[in-house]
N, C-alpha and C positions, 0 to 999 in steps of 0.2 A: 635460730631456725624459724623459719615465717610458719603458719598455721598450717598451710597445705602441705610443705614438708612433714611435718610433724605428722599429719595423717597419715600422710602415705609411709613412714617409719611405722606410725602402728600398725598398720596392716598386714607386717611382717610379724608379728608375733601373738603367740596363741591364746584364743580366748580362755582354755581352761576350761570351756564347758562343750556339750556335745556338739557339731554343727549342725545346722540344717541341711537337707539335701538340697542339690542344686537344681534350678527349674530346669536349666539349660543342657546338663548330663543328663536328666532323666526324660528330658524331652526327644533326647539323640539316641538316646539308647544302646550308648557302647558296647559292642561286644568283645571280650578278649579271649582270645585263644592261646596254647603257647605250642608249639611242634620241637622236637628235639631236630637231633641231624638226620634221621631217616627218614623225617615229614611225616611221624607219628602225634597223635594230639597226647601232651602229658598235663595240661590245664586246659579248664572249663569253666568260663564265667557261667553266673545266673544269665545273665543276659545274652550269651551264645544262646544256653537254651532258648530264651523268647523270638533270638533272631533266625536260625534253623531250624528248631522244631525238635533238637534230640537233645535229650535226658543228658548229663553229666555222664553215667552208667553207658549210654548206649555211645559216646563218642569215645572218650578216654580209650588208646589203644589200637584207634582207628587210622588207618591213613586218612590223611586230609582230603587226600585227592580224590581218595573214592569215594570216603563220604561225602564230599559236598561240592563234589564237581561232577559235570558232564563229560564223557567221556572224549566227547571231540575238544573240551577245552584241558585236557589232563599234560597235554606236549607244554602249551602254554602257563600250565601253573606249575611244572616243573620247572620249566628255564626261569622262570621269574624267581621261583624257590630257589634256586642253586645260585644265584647269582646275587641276590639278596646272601646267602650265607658264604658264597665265596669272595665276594667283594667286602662285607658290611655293610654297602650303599642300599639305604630305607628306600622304599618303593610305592609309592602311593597312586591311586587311581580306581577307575569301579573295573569291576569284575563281577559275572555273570556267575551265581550258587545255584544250585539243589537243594531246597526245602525240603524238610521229611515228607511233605503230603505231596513230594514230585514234582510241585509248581517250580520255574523257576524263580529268580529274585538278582534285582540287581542292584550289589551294597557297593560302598564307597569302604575304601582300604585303605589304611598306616600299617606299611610291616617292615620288618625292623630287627635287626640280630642283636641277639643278650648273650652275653659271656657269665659263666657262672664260676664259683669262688676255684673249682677244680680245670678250668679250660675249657671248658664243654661249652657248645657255641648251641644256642637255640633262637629259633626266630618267633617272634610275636607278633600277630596279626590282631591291630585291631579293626572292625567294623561296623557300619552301623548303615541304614536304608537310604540310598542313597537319594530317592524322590523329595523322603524325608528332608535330607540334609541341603540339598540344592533348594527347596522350600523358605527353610531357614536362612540358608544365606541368602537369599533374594528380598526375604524382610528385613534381614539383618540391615542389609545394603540399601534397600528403598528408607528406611527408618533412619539410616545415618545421612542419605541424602535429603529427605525429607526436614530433618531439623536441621541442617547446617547451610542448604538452601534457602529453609523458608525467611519471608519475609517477617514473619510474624516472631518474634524474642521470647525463647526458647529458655529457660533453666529449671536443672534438677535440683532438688535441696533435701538433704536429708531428714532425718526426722526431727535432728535439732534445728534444722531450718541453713545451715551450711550448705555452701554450694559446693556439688558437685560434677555440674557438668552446664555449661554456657556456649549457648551456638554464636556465628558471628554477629547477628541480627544483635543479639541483645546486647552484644560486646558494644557495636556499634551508638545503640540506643541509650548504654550508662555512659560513654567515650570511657570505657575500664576495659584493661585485655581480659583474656579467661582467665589465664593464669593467675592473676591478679582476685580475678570472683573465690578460686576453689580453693576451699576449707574456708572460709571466712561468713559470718553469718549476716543471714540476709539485710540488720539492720547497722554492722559497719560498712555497707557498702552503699543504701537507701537512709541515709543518716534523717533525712529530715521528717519532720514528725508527721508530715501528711500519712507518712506510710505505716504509722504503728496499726491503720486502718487495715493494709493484705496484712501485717506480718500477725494478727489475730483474726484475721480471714484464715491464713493459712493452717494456725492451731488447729481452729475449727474443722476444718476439712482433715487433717489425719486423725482429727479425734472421730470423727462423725461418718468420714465417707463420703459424705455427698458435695461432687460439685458445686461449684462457683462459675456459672457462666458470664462473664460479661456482666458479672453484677456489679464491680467496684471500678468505675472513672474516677483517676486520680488526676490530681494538674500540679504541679511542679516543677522541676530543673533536676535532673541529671545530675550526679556527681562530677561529671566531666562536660557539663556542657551550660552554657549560659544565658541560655533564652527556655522560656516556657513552653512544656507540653503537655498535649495530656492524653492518660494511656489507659486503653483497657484493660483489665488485668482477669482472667480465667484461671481457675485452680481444682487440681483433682489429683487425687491420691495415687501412688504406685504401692504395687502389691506383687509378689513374684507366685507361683502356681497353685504353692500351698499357702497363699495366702497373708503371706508374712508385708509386714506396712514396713518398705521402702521408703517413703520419702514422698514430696510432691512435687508435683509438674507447676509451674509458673506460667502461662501462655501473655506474653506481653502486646496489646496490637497499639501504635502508634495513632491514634486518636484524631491528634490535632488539628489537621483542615475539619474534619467533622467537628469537631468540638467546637474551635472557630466558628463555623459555619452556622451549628446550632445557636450559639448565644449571639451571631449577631442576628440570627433572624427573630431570636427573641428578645432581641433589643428592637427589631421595628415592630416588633409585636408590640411592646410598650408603648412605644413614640406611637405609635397609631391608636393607642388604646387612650393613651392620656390627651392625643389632639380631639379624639370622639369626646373623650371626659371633658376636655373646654368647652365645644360644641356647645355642650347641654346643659355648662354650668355658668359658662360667661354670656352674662348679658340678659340675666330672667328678669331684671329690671331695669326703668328709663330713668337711674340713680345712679351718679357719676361715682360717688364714693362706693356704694356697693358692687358696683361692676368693676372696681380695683381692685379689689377686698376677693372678691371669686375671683378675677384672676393669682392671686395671692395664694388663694386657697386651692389650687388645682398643679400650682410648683410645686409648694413644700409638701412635703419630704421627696415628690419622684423626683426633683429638675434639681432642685436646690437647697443647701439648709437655711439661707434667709434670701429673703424676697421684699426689696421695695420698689412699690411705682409710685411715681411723681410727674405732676404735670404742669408746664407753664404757667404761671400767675395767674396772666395775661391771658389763658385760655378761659378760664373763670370769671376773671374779674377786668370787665369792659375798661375799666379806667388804671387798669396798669399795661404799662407796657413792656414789652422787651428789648433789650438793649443788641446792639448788631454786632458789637466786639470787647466790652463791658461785662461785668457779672452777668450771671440770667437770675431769677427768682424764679422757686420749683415752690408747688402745693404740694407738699405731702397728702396719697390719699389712702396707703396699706401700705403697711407694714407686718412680716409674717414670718415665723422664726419656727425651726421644728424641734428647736430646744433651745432652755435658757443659754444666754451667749452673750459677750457683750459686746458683739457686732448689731447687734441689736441697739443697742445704748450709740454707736457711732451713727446710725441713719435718725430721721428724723421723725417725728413721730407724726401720726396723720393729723392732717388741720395743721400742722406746723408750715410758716411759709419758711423758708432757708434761701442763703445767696450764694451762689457756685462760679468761684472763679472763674475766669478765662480759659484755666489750663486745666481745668480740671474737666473726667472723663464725663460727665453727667452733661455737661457744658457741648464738647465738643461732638457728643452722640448726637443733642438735638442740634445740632447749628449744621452739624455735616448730612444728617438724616440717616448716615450708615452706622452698624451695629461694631462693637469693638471687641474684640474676644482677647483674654489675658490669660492664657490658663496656667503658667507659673507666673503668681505676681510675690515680688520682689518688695523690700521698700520705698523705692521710689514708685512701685507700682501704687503701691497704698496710698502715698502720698498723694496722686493726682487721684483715686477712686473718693477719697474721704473729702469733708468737706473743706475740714479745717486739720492740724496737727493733730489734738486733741482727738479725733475722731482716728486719724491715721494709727494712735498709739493704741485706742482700742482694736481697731482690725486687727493690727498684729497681736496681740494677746489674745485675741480669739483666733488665735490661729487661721485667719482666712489666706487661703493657699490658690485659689482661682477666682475669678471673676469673669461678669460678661454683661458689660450697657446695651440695650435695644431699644431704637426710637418708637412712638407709638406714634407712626403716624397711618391717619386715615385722608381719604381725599386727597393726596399732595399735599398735607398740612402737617407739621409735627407738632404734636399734642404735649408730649413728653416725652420720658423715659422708664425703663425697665430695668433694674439692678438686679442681677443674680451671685449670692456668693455661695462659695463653698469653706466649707472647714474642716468638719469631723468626717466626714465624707471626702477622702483621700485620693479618688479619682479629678482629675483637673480636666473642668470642660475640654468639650473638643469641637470639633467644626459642628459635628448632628446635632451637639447638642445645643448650638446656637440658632441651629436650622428650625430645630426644633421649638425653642423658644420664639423664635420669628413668627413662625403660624401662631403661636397662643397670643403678641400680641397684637400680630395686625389684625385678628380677631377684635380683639379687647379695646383697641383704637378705635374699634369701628363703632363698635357697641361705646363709651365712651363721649365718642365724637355725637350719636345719634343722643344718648342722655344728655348731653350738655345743649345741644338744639331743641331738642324738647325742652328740656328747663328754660330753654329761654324764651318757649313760647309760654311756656304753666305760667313765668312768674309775670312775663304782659300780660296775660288773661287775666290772673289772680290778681295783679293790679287794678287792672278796668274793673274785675268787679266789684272788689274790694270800693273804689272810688264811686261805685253806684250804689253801694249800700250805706243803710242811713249809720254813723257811727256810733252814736249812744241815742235812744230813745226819748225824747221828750218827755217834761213833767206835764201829766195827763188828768184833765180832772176824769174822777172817779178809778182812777184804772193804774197797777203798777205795773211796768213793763219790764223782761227782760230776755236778750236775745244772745246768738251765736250763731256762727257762720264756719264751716269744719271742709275743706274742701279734701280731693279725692285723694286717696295716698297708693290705691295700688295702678293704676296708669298714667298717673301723674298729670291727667288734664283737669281742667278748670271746666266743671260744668255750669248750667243756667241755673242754679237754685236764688232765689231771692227771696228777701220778709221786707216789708217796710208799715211806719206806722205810722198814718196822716193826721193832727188834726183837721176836724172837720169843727164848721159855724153850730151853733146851738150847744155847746160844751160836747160833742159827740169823737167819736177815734174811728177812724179806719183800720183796719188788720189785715195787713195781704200777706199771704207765702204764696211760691210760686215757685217751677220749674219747668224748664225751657229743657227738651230733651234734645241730647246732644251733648257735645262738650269742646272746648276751645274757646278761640277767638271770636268765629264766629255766635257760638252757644252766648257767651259776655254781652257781645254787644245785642243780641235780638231779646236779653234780659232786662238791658239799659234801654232796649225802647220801648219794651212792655214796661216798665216802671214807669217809664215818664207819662207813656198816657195814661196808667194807671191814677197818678196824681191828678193829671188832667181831667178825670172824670171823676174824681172825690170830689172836687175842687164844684164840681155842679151837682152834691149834695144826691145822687141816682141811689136806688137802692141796690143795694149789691147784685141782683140776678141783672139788670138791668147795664151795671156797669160790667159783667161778665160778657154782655151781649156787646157792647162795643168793642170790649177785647177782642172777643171771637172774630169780629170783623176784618181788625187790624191784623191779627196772627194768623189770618186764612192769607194775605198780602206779603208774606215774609217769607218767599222762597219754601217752600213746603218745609217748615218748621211748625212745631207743634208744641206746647205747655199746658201741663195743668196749673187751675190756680186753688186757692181758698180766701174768699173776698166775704168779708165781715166789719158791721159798724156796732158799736157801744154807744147807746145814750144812757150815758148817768141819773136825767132827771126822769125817765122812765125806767131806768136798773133794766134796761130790753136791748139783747142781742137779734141782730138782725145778719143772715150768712148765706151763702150763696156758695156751691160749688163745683167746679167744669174739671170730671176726673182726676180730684184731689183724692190722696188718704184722708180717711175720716178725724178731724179732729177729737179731741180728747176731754170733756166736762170733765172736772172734777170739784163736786158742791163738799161744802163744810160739814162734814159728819156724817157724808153718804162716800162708796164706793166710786171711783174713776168710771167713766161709762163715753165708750165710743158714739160719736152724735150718728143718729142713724137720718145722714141727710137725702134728699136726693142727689146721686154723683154728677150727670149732666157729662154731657163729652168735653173732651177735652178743645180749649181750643183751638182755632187754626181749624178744625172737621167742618164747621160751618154748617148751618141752618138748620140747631138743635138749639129747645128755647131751654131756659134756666128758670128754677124754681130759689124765691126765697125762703127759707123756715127762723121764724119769732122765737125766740123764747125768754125767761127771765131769768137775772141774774141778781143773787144775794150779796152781800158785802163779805168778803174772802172768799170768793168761788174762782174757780181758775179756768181759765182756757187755754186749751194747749196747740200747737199749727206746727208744724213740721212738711219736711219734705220727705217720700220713699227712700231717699238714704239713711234713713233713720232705723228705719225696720226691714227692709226689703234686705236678703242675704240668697245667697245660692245652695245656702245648705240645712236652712230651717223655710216650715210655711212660711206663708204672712200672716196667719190667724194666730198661728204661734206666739211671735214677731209682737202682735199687736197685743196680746196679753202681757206679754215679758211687758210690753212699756205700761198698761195699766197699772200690772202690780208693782211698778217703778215709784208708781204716782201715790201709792197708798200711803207712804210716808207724809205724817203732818206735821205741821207746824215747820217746816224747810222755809228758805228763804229763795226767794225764784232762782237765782243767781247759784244756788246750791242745788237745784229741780236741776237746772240746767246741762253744770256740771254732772251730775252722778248718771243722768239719759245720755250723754252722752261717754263718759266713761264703762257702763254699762252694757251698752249696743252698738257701742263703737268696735271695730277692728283694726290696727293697723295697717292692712290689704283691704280694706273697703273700697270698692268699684266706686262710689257713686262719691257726691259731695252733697252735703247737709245745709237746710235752713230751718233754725229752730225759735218759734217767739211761745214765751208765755207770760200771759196775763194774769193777772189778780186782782178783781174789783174790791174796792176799797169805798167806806164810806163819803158820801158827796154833798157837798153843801153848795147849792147857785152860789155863781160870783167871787166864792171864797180862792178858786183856782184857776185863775186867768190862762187858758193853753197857749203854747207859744207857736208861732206861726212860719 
C-alpha cells in the first residue's frame, strides 16, 4: 500500500476524541426540518430556528405550508410535497419562505423521503440561504480554477509537511504526477539538499504564522527534470475558522530567465568593474616588470587561479633575437597564484628566461597574434600548454581543468604572452571571459610597450651621463674626496644633475655640482656641455663668481634651458675656500668639534636668466673639516618643507668620526625614497693636512 493509499484508509476511521466543528457546515448554516405525511413539522433543528426565525415550541405541530410559505406559493409547495413523498424522487432547488418578521427569503432546498422502522414515510427538508450558498460556490469554483489554472505551482502540505493537494503547474515544474506528490513528504520528493532550506522555512511558518514572501530563491534540478532552475518559493500558513493550523501553502514561481538574467548582468557588472580596476592599476609605472606584476595582480582570484605573463627575449634584450619557426625564448616577468598550487611550480619564475617549443601554445599565441581558448584541456592539452613533460605532470596534479594564452600585443607588434589557468575554480573559461582578458591585456601591452621605450631612453640618457661624469676622484693635495651619483626612480628619466672635481695649478681643486633642470636626453647632453666648459674655465685659473659668469653666458645660448650650479676652489697652501653660487641649495660646513652649519652664501640666479652678477665668499678651512655640495634631489620632497629637509641632513652630518664613503652612504639611504622624482649629485670633501710638493695632483 503506497503512502497516500494508506492516508486515505485512515481517514475512514475514528479519531476517538471529539471533532472539531466544520468551518464549512457552520458557515452554510443547514437547516433540517422533518414533516410527517400530513406536511406537519415533527422535527426542528437549532438551525431552523436561526434560518426562520420560530422557536422549536412555536413550529412543531405546525403545517409547513402555513407557516412558512406565502399563500400564493402554498399550490406549489404541495405538488412538490406529494410528489416527493409519492414518487421518493428528492427534490432540490430555491424556493421563496416566510420569515417570522414577514420578510421574505430565498433558501436553496434538499428534500427528500425517509422511511421509518414501522413504514411511515416522512420527508426531510434541508435548507440553508441560498445568496449564501451561491456565494460559496462561486469561491469554491474561482479557487479551484484559480489554482489549477495558475501558472504559478501550487501545493498544499500538511502539518507534517505531506502533500496533500498539487495543481498542474507544479506537477509540471517537479516533471512528478499529483498522484505521485500525495501523502509523501515534501523532502522524498525535493530530495536534494538545497531544499532542507523551505522545508525549515516551512516549520517556521506553521510554528510562527508569518509569511514567507518571495524570500527564498532556490536553484537546482527537478526531480524529473534535467537542466537547472531556479524558483521562488512563498509560504504561509492555512487555518480553518476557528482557527485550527491546517497545513501550508507552498507558492512555487519559476524564476529562471529572471534569475538568468540577473546573474548575467551581474556578471557584466564585474567584467566592467575589474576592466575599471585594470584602468587604475595597470600601468602606475614606466617599469616593465612592475606593470606585469599589476596586471597579475588584477586576475587572481576574479579571472583566474594562476596568472603568468611573459615576454619575448628579444623584446628586452636588443641582442637576442627571435627565431621564425624554431623555439621562441619567453622572459618571465609575473607570476601570480591565489593559492599554494603546483601549477605554479610548472610556469616559470620571473627573471627566468625559458625556450618553448614549436608546438607549444605560448609559441603559437605570439607567432599567430590571436588568443587561444581551451576550456576543457585534456592531456594532450597540458602537454602543448607546459613547457616541457615535467611541467605538463604538474598541471595535471594541480588539477588545471581550463586555460587561455592572450598575445600582448601593442602597436602591431607582439610583445608576449598572457597565460591564464584554472583549477580549484570549477567553472572552465568561456568566450567573455577571454574577451575579457583581451582588454586587461591589450591594456597592459600598451603600458608595457610604453615602459620598455622609455627604458630605453632612461638607460641612453643614464649612459651619456654616466660617461660624463668623472669615475673615481683624484688623489688631491690637501683634500679627501668622495662622491655618488643616484639617478631618478619614480619617472624613470635621467636628469641633468652633475659633480666633478678639477685639479687646478698651484696645488688648488675645483668642486662643481650642478643641475640642469629637465630630464632626458636632452637634460644629459646640455650637462655634458656645461661640464666641458666648466673645465674649460678652471683650466684659466677664474675665480668661481667669475667662472659662474661665463656659464651664465653659455647656458643663456642653450635653447631655453636653465641650471643651478655650486662652483668652489680649495688652496691647501692658504687652508682658503673660495665659492660662488647661481641658485644652488646651500652647501653644508661641517668643522671638527663644531655643529654642521648651512653656508649662508649669496644664491645668485640661476643660470641660463642672464645679466645677474655673482658674488664670491672666502673662508678658511682646518684640516678635517668637510664640505658638503649636493643637488635638490637630495632634500627637496612633495611632502616635507625644505627647511625641514635641510635640518634632517644637518643632523645627518652630526655623526663623527665617519668615513666619507660612509657620510655618503647613510645621506643617502637616509633622505633617499624609492619614488623620489628627482636624481641626485652628491660630493663631499674633507680637508686633510698638506705638505707643498709632498702630493703631486694628477692631471
Amino acid at each position: 500500500m503506497s503512502a497516500a493509499e494508506g492516508r486515505r484508509a485512515d481517514a475512514g476511521q475514528p479519531e476517538g476524541r471529539p471533532s472539531q466543528p466544520s468551518g464549512l457546515m457552520d458557515l452554510l448554516g443547514v437547516a433540517a426540518v422533518l414533516l410527517d405525511a400530513d406536511g406537519r413539522i415533527v422535527l426542528w433543528s437549532p438551525q431552523a430556528e436561526d434560518l426562520y426565525g420560530y422557536t422549536a415550541d412555536e413550529a412543531l405541530g405546525q403545517y409547513a405550508a402555513s407557516l412558512l410559505v406565502h399563500e400564493q406559493h402554498w399550490d406549489l409547495m404541495i405538488k412538490l410535497f406529494a410528489h416527493v413523498m409519492g414518487t421518493g424522487e428528492s427534490w432540490a432547488g430555491a424556493f421563496p419562505v416566510r420569515h417570522k418578521d414577514g420578510s421574505n427569503r430565498l433558501l436553496e432546498f434538499r428534500n427528500m423521503r425517509l422511511l421509518d422502522d414501522r413504514g411511515d414515510f416522512y420527508a426531510l427538508g434541508l435548507a440553508t440561504d441560498e445568496p449564501t450558498l451561491r456565494e460559496l460556490e462561486r469561491d469554491i469554483a474561482l479557487s479551484t480554477r484559480l489554482v489549477s489554472q495558475s501558472p504559478i505551482g501550487v501545493a498544499i502540505l500538511d502539518t507534517d509537511l505531506r502533500y496533500v493537494s498539487v495543481n498542474p503547474a507544479l506537477e509540471r515544474m517537479h516533471g512528478i504526477a499529483a498522484e505521485e506528490h500525495l501523502g509523501r513528504h515534501y523532502r522524498e520528493i525535493m530530495t536534494s539538499a538545497k531544499f532542507e532550506v523551505p522545508e525549515a522555512a516551512m516549520r517556521q511558518v506553521l510554528m510562527t504564522g508569518v509569511p514567507m514572501v518571495d524570500q527564498s530563491t532556490i536553484v537546482g534540478r527537478a526531480p524529473g527534470d534535467s537542466d537547472e532552475h531556479a524558483w521562488s518559493i512563498s509560504l504561509y500558513r492555512l487555518e480553518d475558522p476557528q482557527g485550527r493550523v491546517l497545513g501550508v501553502a507552498d507558492l512555487v514561481v519559476d524564476v529562471t530567465d529572471r534569475y538568468r538574467a540577473a546573474t548575467e548582468a551581474a556578471e557584466a557588472r564585474r567584467r566592467l568593474a575589474l576592466i575599471a580596476d585594470g584602468s587604475a592599476r595597470i600601468g602606475t609605472t614606466l617599469e616593465v616588470a612592475q606593470t606585469a606584476r599589476e596586471l597579475a595582480e588584477v586576475i587572481v582570484p576574479e579571472l583566474a587561479d594562476v596568472v603568468a605573463v611573459d615576454v619575448l627575449d628579444s623584446v628586452l634584450d636588443e641582442h637576442s633575437t627571435a627565431s621564425a619557426d624554431g623555439p621562441v625564448l619567453f622572459r618571465a616577468l609575473a607570476l601570480k597564484a591565489a593559492y599554494s598550487t603546483e601549477a605554479v611550480q610548472a610556469a616559470d619564475p620571473p627573471g627566468h628566461i625559458a625556450s618553448y617549443a614549436a608546438d607549444r601554445v605560448a609559441t603559437e599565441t605570439v607567432r599567430t597574434g590571436r588568443p587561444l581558448l581551451i576550456s576543457h584541456a585534456d592531456d594532450n592539452d597540458l602537454a602543448r600548454i607546459a613547457r616541457d613533460g615535467h611541467a605538463a605532470t604538474l598541471l595535471a596534479r594541480a588539477g588545471v581543468h581550463s586555460y587561455m594564452s592572450l598575445p600582448l600585443t601593442a602597436r602591431g607588434h607582439t610583445l608576449g604572452f598572457l597565460g591564464l589557468t584554472r583549477a580549484r575554480n570549477l567553472v572552465p573559461f568561456a568566450e567573455d571571459d577571454l574577451a575579457l582578458a583581451g582588454e586587461l591585456a591589450s591594456r597592459a601591452a600598451v603600458c608595457i610597450d610604453n615602459a620598455r621605450s622609455h627604458q630605453s631612453v632612461r638607460n641612453a640618457a643614464e649612459t651619456l651621463q654616466r660617461s660624463l661624469l668623472p669615475s673615481h676622484p683624484p688623489r688631491l693635495p690637501g683634500l679627501q674626496i668622495a662622491s655618488r651619483y643616484r639617478p631618478a626612480q619614480a619617472t624613470y628619466e635621467i636628469g641633468g644633475d652633475w659633480y666633478d672635481v678639477l685639479p687646478l695649478d698651484g696645488d688648488k681643486t675645483a668642486l662643481v655640482v650642478g643641475d640642469v633642470m629637465g630630464s632626458g636626453l636632452d637634460a644629459a647632453a646640455t650637462m655634458g656641455r656645461l661640464r666641458t666648459a666648466t673645465r674649460v674655465f678652471a683650466d684659466l685659473d677664474l675665480e668661481p663668481a667669475q667662472a659662474l659668469q661665463h656659464l651664465d653666458k653659455i647656458t643663456s645660448g642653450l635653447e631655453h634651458y636653465i641650471a643651478t650650479c655650486v662652483y668652489a676652489t680649495y688652496d691647501p697652501r692658504r687652508a682658503e675656500c673660495h665659492i660662488a653660487n647661481a641658485g644652488h641649495p646651500p652647501p653644508v660646513l661641517v668643522r671638527s668639534g663644531k655643529h654642521p652649519e648651512l653656508l649662508d652664501l649669496p644664491t645668485g640666479a640661476p643660470l641660463g636668466v642672464g645679466g645677474v652678477a655673482f658674488e664670491t665668499t672666502t673662508f678658511g678651512l682646518d684640516p678635517g673639516d668637510q664640505l658638503v655640495l649636493y643637488t635638490d634631489g637630495l632634500v627637496e620632497t612633495r611632502q616635507h618643507p625644505i627647511d625641514e629637509r635641510l635640518e634632517t641632513l644637518r643632523h645627518l652630518l652630526e655623526v663623527p668620526h665617519c668615513s666619507l664613503e660612509e657620510t655618503c652612504d647613510r645621506l643617502l639611504r637616509e633622505l633617499r625614497r624609492p619614488d623620489d622624482p628627482d636624481d641626485v649629485a652628491l660630493l663631499v670633501c674633507r680637508t686633510r693636512p698638506f705638505t707643498p710638493g709632498a702630493e703631486p695632483p694628477e692631471r
